[in-house]
Structure formats: C-alpha cells, structure tokens
C-alpha positions in Angstrom: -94.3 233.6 8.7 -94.8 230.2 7.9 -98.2 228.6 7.6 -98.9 225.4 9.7 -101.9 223.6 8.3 -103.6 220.8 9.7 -105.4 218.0 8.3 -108.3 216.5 9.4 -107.9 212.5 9.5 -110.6 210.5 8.5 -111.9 208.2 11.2 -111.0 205.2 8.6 -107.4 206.5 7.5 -105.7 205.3 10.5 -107.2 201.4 9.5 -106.9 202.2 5.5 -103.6 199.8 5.6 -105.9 197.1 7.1 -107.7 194.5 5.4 -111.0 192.8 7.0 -112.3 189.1 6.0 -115.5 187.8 6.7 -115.7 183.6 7.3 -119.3 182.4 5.8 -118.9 179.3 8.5 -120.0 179.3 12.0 -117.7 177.6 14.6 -118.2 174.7 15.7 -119.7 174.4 19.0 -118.7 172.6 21.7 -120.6 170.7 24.4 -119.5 169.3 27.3 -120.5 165.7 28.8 -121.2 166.3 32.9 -119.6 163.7 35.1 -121.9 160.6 35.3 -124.2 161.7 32.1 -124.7 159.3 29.4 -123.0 160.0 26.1 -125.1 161.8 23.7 -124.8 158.9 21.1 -126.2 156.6 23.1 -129.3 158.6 24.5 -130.4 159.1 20.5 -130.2 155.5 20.5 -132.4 155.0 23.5 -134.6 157.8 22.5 -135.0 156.1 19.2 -135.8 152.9 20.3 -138.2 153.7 22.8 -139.9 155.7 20.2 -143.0 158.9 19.8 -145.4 158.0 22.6 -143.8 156.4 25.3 -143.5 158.1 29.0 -140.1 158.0 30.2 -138.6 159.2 33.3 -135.4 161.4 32.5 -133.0 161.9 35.6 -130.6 164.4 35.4 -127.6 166.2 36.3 -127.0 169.8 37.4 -123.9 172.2 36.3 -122.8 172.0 39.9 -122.5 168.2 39.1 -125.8 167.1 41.5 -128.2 164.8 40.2 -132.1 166.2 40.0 -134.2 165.2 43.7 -136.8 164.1 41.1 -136.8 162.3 37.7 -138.4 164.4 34.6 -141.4 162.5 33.6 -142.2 162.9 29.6 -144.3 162.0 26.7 -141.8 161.6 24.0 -143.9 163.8 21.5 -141.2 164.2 18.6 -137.8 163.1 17.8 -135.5 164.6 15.5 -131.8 164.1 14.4 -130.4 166.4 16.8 -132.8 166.5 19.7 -136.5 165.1 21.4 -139.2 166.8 22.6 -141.5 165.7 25.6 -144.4 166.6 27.4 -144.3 166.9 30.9 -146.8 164.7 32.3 -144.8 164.5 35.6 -147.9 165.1 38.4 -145.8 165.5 41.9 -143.6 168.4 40.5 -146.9 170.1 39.4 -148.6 169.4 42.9 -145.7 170.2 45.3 -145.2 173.7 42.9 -149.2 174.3 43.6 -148.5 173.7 47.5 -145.3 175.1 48.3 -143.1 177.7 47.3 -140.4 175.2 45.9 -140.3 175.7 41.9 -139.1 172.0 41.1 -138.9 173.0 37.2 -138.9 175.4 35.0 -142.1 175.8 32.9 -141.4 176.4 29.3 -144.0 176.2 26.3 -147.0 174.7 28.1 -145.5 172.0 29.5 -143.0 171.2 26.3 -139.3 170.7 26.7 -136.8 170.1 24.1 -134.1 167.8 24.9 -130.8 168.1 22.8 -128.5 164.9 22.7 -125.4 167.0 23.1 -126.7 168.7 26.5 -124.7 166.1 28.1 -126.5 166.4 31.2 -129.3 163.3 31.0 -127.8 160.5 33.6 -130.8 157.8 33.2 -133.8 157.4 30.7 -136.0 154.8 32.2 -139.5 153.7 30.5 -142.0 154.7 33.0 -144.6 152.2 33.7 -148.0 152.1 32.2 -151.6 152.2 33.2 -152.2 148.9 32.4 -149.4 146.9 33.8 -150.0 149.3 36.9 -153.4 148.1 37.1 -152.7 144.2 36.6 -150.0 144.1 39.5 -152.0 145.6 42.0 -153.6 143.6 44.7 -157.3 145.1 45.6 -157.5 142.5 48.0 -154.3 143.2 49.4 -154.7 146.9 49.9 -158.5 146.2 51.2 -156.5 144.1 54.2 -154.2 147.0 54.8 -156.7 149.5 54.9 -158.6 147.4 57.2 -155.7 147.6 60.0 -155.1 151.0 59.7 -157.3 153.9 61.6 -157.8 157.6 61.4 -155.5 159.6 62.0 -152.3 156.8 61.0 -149.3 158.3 59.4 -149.2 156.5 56.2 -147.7 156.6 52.3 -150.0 156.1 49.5 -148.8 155.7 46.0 -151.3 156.2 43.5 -151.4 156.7 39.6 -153.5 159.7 38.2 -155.2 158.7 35.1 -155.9 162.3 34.4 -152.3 163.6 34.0 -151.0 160.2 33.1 -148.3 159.9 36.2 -147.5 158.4 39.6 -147.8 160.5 42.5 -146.3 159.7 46.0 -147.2 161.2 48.7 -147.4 161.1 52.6 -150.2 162.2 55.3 -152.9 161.1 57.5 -156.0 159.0 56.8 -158.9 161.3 58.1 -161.7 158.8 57.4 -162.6 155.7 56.1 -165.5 153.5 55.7 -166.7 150.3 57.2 -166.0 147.7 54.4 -162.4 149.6 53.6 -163.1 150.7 50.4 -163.1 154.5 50.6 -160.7 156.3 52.7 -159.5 160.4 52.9 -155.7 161.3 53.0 -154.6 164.6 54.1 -151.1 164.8 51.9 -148.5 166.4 54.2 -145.5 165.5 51.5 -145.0 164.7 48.4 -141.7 162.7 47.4 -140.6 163.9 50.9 -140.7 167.2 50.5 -143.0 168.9 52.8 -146.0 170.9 51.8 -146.8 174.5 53.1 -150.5 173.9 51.9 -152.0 170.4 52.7 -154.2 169.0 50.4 -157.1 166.7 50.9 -157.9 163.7 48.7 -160.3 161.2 48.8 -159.8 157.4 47.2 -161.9 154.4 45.9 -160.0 151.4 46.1 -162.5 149.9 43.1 -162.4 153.3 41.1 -158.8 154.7 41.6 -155.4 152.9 40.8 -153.8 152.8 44.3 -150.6 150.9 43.6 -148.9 150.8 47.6 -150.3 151.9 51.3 -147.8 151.7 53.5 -147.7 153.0 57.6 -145.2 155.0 58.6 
C-alpha cells in the first residue's frame, strides 16, 4: 500500500517567492486650505511681522466650512518655522464656559495652543488693541453723561477691558445700582457676546478705576 505523507508548510513558505522593501522616507503630507482661509504663506508672514508678544485675534473656519461665533484671542508666545504658539488670553470664552454649559473651545495645555501654518483653517489675524490705546480713546466724561441718563433696572451693553486677563469682554444685563455722582454702577451680565448665560453674574464698575470702553441701552 502506498504511503501518503504530508508535509507541514511553514507559515512563511507560501511568501518565500516574495520580496519585502522598506522606504526610510515618510510621505509627504498633505494639507488642505478651507474655503475662505488664508494661505499658509502668508499667515507666517503676518505671524512674523507682528512678532512674540503681541495679542491677536484669530478667526477661524470649521471643517463644515462655518466660520468660529467668536475670534481666538492670543499672546503670540513663540514662533517657529512651521508653526506659532499663543496663549489664550481670550476672557468672554472663559466667562460664558464658567456660566453656561456651552464649551466655546477646547482647553489644551493650560491655556496654550499651537497653530500650524499648513492648518489652512485661520480666515483673519487682526492685532487686538491694547491697554493703552484703549485707555486714551475713552471718554470718562462721556460715559459719566451716559450713566447719568440711565436708571436701575435699564437693559444695557457694557464693554469693558479686564486688565487681569489682558482682554475685552462684552456683555449685556441690567444696571442694579448706581451712585449719585455716576461713578460706580452694578451690572447683572445676562449675555456675553450674545449668547445667553444659565448663571448670571454680578459685577460692579468704577468709571475712574476700570477701563469701560462703551455703555450702550438696549
């Protein structure tokens, strides 16, 4: 009787004819430019001329090709060839995320984002204005006279700049008090940037002391 014997395979003897290569380059990536966003070219060439130190506002555009409700305020920290790196000093995202349930950015490294020239995604860079040219076009005067119209319990807008955080903030409430000579006055902030609060917040203002830039009724 003949003998049938059966050889085990190896697991490799089926690919023994093949031959594998391995490529020491990585591909190239590619990045796509959103409709609308600047090129990345010329936001490096912005970035750079602006320069480490300077706030800018940074508006951008989503990957379902809407622009953000609210510009990115940063502190250009560090700029490199490929990419900048900002802190967020942007007050109304961190006060409306305090007082609503609306995240309005992600937090990431304390308050650090990196911002690479090939996102394709930045539509504006504006230089945001600074304390001091904030506080020499102000009117005191001028806001004194407002306040002086308005009463408790008037809808109003008040526009202020937070020396603290280093950013503008607007928001929208009811004056609770004031006093006689329209220096002081209490808001009760209902919104902020028009988006509506779940928690209100109560802040009080010296015309003298704090940088109110605008009161305006509703």
């Amino acid at each position: 009787m003949k003998k049938t014997h059966f050889v085990k395979r190896s697991a490799f003897s089926s690919q023994s004819t093949r031959r594998f290569f391995f490529w020491p380059f990585k591909k190239k990536e590619k990045f796509v430019i959103r409709g609308g966003a600047m090129q990345p070219d010329d936001v490096k060439k912005k970035i750079n001329q602006i320069g480490i130190g300077k706030q800018i506002e940074i508006l951008r555009i989503g990957y379902d090709g809407t622009i953000d409700d609210m510009p990115v305020i940063v502190e250009i920290i560090d700029i490199s060839n490929y990419s900048f790196t900002g802190r967020i000093v942007n007050l109304e995202r961190q006060m409306i995320e305090s007082a609503t349930r609306n995240l309005i950015y992600a937090k990431k490294g304390g308050g650090v984002l990196d911002f690479y020239f090939n996102d394709g995604d930045i539509k504006e860079i504006n230089v945001s204005q600074d304390q001091e040219l904030l506080q020499k076009e102000r009117n005191i005067d001028s806001l004194k006279e407002i306040l002086a119209a308005l009463e408790t319990g008037d809808h109003v807008i008040v526009a202020y700049y937070d020396e603290k955080q280093k950013g503008t903030v607007n928001t929208e409430g009811l004056i609770t008090e004031k006093d006689e000579n329209n220096q002081f006055f209490s808001l009760q902030i209902e919104k902020i940037n028009r988006i509506n609060l779940e928690k209100k917040i109560n802040k009080k203002f010296d015309l003298n002391q704090d940088l109110v830039i605008d009161i305006e009724i509703v």
